[in-house]
N, CA and C atoms as a LAMMPS dump frame, in Angstrom:
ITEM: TIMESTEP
0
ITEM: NUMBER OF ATOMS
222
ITEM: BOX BOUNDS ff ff ff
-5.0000000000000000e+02 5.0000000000000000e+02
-5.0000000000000000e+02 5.0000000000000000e+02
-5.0000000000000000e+02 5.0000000000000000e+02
ITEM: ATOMS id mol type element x y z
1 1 1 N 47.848 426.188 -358.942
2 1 2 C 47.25 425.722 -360.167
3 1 3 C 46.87 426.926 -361.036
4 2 1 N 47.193 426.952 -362.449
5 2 2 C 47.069 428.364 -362.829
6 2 3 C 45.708 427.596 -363.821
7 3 1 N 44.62 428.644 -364.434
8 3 2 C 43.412 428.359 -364.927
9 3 3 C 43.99 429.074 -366.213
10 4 1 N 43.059 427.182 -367.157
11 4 2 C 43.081 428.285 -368.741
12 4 3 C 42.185 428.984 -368.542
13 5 1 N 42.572 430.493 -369.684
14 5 2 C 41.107 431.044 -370.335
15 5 3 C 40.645 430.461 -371.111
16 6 1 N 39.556 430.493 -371.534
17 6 2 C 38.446 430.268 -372.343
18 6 3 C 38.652 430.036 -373.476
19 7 1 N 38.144 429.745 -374.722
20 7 2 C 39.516 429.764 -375.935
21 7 3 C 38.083 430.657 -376.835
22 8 1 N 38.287 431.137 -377.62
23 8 2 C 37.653 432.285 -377.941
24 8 3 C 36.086 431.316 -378.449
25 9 1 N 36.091 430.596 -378.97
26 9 2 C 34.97 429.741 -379.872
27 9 3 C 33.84 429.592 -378.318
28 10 1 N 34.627 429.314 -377.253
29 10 2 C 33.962 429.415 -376.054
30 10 3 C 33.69 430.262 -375.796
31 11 1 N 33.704 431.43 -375.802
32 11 2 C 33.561 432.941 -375.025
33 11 3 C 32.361 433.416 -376.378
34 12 1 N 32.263 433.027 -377.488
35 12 2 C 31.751 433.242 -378.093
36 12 3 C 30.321 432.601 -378.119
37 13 1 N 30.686 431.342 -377.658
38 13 2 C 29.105 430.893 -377.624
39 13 3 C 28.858 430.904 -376.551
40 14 1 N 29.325 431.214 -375.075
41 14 2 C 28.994 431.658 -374.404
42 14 3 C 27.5 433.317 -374.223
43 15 1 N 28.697 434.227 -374.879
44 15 2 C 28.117 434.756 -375.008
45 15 3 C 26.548 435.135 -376.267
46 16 1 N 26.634 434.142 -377.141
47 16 2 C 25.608 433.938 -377.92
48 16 3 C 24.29 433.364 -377.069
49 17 1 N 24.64 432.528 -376.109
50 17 2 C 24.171 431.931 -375.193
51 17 3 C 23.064 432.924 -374.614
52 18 1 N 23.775 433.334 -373.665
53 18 2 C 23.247 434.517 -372.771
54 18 3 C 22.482 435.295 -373.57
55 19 1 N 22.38 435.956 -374.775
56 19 2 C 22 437.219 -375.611
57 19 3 C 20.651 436.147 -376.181
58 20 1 N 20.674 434.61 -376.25
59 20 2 C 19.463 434.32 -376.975
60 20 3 C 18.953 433.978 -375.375
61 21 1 N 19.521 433.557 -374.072
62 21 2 C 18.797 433.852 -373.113
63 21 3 C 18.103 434.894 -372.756
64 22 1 N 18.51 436.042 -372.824
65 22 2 C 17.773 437.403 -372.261
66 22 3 C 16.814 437.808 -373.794
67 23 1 N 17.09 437.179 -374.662
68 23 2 C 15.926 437.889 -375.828
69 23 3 C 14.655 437.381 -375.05
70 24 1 N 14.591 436.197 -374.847
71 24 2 C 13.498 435.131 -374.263
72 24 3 C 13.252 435.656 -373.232
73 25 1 N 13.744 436.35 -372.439
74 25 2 C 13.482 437.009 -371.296
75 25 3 C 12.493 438.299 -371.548
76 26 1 N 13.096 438.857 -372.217
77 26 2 C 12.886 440.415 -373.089
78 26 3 C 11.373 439.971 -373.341
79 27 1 N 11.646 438.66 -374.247
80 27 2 C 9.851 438.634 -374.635
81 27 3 C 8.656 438.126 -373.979
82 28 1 N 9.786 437.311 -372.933
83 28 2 C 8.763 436.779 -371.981
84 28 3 C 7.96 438.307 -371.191
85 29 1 N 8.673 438.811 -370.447
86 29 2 C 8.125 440.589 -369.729
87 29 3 C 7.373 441.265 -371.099
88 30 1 N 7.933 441.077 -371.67
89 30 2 C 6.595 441.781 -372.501
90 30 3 C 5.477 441.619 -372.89
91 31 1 N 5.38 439.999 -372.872
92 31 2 C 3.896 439.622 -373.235
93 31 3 C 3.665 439.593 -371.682
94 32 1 N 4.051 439.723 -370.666
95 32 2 C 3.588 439.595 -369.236
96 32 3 C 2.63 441.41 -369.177
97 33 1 N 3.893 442.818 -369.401
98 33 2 C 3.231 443.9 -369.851
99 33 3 C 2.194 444.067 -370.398
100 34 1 N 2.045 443.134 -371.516
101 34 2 C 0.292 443.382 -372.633
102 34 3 C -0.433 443.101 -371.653
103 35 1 N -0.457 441.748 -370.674
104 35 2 C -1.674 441.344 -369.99
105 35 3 C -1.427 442.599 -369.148
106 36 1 N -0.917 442.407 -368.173
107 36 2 C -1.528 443.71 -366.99
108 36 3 C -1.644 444.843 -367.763
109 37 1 N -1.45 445.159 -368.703
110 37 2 C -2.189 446.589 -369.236
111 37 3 C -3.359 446.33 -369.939
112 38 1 N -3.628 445.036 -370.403
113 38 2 C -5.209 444.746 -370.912
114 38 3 C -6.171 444.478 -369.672
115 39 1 N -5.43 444.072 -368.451
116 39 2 C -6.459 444.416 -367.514
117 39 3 C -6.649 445.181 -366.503
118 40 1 N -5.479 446.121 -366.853
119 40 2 C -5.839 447.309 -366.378
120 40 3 C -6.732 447.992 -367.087
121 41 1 N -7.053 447.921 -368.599
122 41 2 C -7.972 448.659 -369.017
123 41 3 C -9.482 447.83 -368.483
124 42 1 N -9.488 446.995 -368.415
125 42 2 C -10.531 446.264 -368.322
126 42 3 C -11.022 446.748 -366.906
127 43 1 N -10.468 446.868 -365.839
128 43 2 C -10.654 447.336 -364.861
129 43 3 C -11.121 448.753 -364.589
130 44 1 N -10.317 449.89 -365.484
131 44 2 C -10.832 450.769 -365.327
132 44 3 C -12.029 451.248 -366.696
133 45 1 N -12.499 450.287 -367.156
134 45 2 C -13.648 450.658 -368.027
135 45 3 C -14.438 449.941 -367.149
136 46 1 N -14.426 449.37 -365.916
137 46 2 C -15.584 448.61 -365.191
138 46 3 C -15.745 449.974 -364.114
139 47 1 N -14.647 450.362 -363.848
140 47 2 C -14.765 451.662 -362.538
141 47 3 C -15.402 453.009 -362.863
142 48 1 N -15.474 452.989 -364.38
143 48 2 C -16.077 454.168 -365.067
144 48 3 C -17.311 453.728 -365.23
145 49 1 N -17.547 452.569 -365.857
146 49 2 C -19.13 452.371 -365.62
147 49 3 C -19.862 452.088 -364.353
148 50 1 N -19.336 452.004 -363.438
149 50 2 C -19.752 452.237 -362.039
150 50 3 C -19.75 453.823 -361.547
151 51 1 N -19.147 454.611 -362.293
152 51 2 C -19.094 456.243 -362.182
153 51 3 C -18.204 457.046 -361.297
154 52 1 N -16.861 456.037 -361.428
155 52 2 C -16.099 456.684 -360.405
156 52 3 C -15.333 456.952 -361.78
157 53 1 N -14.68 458.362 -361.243
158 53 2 C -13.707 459.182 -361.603
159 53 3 C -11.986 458.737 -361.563
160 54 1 N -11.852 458.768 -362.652
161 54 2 C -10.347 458.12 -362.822
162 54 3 C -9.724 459.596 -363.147
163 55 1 N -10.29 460.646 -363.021
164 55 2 C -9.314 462.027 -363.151
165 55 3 C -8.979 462.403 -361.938
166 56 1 N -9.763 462 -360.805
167 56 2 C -9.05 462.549 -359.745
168 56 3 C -7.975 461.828 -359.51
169 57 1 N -6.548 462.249 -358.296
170 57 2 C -5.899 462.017 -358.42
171 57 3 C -6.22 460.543 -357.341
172 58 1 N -5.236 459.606 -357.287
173 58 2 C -5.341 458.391 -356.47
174 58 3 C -5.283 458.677 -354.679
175 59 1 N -5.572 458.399 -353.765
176 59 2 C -5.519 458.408 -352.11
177 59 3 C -3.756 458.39 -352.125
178 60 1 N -3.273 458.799 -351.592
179 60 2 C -2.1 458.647 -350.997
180 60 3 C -1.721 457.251 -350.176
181 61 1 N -1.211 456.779 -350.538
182 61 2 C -0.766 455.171 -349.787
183 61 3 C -0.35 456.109 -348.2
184 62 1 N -0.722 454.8 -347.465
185 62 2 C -0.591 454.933 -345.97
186 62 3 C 0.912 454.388 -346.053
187 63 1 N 2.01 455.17 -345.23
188 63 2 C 3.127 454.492 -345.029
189 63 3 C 3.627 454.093 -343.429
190 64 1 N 3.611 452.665 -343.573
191 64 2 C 3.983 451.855 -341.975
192 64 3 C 5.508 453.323 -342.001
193 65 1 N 5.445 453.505 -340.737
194 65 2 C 6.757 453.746 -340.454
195 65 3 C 7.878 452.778 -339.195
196 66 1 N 6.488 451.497 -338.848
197 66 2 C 7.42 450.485 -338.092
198 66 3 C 7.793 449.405 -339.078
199 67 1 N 7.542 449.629 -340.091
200 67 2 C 7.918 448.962 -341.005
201 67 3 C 9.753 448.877 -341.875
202 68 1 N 10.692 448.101 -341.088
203 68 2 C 12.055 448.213 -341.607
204 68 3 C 12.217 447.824 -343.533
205 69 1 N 12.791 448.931 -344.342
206 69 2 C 13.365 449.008 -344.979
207 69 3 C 13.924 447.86 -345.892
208 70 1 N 13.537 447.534 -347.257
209 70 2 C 14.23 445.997 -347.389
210 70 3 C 15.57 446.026 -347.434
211 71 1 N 16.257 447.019 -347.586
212 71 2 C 17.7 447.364 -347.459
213 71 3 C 18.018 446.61 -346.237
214 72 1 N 17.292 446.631 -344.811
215 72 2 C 17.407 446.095 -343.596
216 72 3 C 17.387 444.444 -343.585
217 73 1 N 16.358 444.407 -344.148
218 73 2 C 16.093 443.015 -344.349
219 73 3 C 16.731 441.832 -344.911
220 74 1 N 17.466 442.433 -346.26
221 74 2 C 18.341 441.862 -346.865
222 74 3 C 19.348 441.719 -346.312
């Protein structure tokens, strides 16, 4: 069975498709960005008025090393 292609009017709104899908995407993550950076400030204007130091540098994360890889996992 051989498959038509697409006939161009299709490939076209196809792809119009997709491009007004990912704008919506685009803007959805970005208004998601404003919040966690408005409460990240909010957070660290509460840690400063408690008098901890946001110049030092952060603790070093503890790393499991029995912990497999999501590369593994997947």
């Amino acid at each position: 069975m051989v498959e038509q292609e697409a006939s161009k009017d299709e490939q076209i709104g196809f792809h119009k498709g997709c491009l007004s899908t990912l704008t919506k995407e685009r803007q959805e993550l970005s208004r998601i960005i404003s919040i966690v950076d408005q409460l990240t400030q909010v957070h660290m204007a509460e840690l400063k008025r408690l008098g901890v130091s946001l110049d030092e540098p952060a603790e070093t994360p503890v790393v499991r090393k029995d912990k497999k890889p999501i590369e593994d996992i997947l």
